[in-house]
N, C-alpha and C positions, 0 to 999 in steps of 0.2 A: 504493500500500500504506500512503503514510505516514496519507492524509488517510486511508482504511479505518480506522485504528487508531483516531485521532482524533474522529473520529464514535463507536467504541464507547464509550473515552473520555465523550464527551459524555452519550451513553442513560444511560452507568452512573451517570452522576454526577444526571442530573436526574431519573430512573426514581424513583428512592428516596425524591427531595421530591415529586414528584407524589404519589406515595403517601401521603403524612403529608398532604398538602392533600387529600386525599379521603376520607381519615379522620383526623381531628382529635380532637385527646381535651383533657378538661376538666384546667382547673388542677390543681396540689397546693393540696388543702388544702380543696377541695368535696369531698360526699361525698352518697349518691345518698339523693333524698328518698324517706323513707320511705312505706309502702304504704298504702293506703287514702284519699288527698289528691285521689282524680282528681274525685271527686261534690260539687260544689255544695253540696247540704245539708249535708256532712259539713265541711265547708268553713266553711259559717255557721254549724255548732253551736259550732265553736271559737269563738267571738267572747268574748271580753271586754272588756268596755265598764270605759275606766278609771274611770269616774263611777257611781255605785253608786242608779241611775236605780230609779225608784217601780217601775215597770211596764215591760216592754218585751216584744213579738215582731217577731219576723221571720216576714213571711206570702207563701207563693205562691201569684201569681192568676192566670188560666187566660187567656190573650187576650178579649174581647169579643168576638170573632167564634165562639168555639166553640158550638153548640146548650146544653151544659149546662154554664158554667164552674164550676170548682170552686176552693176557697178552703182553702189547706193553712197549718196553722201548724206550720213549723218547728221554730222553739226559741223560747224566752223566758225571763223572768224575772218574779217576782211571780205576783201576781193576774192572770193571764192572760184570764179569763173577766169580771173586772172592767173590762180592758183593750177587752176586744172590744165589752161591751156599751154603751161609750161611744157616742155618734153621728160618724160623720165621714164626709168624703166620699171614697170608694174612690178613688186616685192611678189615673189611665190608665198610668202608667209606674213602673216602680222604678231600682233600679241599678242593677240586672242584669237583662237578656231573653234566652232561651234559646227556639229557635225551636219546638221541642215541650213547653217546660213551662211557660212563661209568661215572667211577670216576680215578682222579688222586693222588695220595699221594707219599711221598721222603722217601728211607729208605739210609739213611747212615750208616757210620761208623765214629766213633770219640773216641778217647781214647782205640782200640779196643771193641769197643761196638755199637754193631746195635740198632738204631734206629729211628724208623718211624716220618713223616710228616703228619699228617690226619685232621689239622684244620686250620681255616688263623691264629689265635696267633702262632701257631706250623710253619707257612711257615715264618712268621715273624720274627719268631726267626735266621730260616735256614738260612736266607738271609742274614739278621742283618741290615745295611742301605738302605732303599731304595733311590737309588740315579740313577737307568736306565727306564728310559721311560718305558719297556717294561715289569718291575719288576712293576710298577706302575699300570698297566695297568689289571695284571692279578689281584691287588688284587681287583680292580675295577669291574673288569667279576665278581668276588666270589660276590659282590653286586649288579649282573643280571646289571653291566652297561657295555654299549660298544661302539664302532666308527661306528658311522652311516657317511660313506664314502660321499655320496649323498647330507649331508649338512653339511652346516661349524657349524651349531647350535649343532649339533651332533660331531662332528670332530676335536676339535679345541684343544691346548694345549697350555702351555709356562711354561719355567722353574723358579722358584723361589727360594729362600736363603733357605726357608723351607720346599722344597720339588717341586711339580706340582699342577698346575690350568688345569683344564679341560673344555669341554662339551664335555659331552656323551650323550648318548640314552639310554632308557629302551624300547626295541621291547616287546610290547603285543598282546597276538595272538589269545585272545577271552574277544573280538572282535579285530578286528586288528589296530593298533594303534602305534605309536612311539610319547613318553614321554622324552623331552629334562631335561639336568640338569644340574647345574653349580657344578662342584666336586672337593674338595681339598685332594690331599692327600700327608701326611706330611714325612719327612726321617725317621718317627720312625711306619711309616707305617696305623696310624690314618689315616680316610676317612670321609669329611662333603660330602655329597649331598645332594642338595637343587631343587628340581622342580622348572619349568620355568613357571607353572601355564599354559599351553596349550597341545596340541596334534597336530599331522599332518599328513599325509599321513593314514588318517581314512578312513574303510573301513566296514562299522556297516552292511555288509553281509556278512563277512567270519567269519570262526573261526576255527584254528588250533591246538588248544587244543583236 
């Protein structure tokens, strides 16, 4: 009877942390990123470049293997059309590849002279401080992490002296799965991410890949 007791003892006492380990909730003092941050473009339209550059876009290109690639300009700055009409050699890659929209890369001008953005050190430079949520955010995506809207464990941010604290998501889609992580990333554009040690919204019958 004694050891009976003892055992419920035990359930009741680790029942309740098991619980808090399988849902976990975000610090004090984050608070859930706001709407509209999940899309790319909307993403690069925030950008502000500390350096007050002649000319600049941000342009999306379509893979080279498409039948009809197409060539989207985002956002910019300047004379856009004067930007474009320049000659230069199309970048094969940018800093960001998204498997159905292409890839993105900045070609500016400075000091009159064109040129390109095609890596995160290279967007890092363009930028120069990262000091806007949404500048933060993208370099974040280039490290397949993002706002999982649905939970605060995915969702969450606050500003610091040093830059942004995060959680974000890594959406994995063989098999299906979302991968939380605690993410710092700094004004000089540095990125820690640190896995939460779990998974959720698993789905070991699909796969999208």
């Amino acid at each position: 009877m004694q050891n009976y007791l003892l055992k419920i003892k035990y359930y009741l006492l680790v029942f309740p942390l098991f619980l808090i380990a399988c849902n976990p909730h975000v610090e004090k003092g984050f608070e859930k990123i706001p709407p509209g941050l999940s899309l790319t473009e909307d993403l690069i339209r925030a950008i502000r470049p500390d350096k007050d550059y002649q000319y600049w876009a941000c342009i999306r290109q379509d893979f080279s293997g498409k039948i009809h690639p197409k060539t989207e300009i985002i956002t910019g700055h300047g004379n856009i059309s004067y930007l474009m009409n320049n000659k230069f050699d199309q970048p094969q890659s940018g800093f960001l590849a998204k498997m159905w929209s292409g890839y993105f890369y900045i070609a500016y001008v400075e000091k009159d002279s064109l040129k390109l953005v095609t890596s995160r050190a290279e967007l890092i430079r363009f930028i120069g401080k990262i000091d806007g949520l949404e500048e933060a955010l993208l370099l974040a995506e280039i490290d397949d992490l993002a706002v999982d809207y649905d939970r605060d464990i995915g969702g969450a941010y606050q500003k610091t002296k040093k830059g942004f604290e995060f959680y974000l998501a890594r959406f994995r889609k063989c098999t299906v799965r979302t991968e939380p992580f605690r993410v710092s990333i700094d004004s000089m554009g540095n990125i820690k991410a640190k896995s939460l040690g779990f998974y959720y919204n698993v789905d070991d019958t699909r796969c999208y890949d």
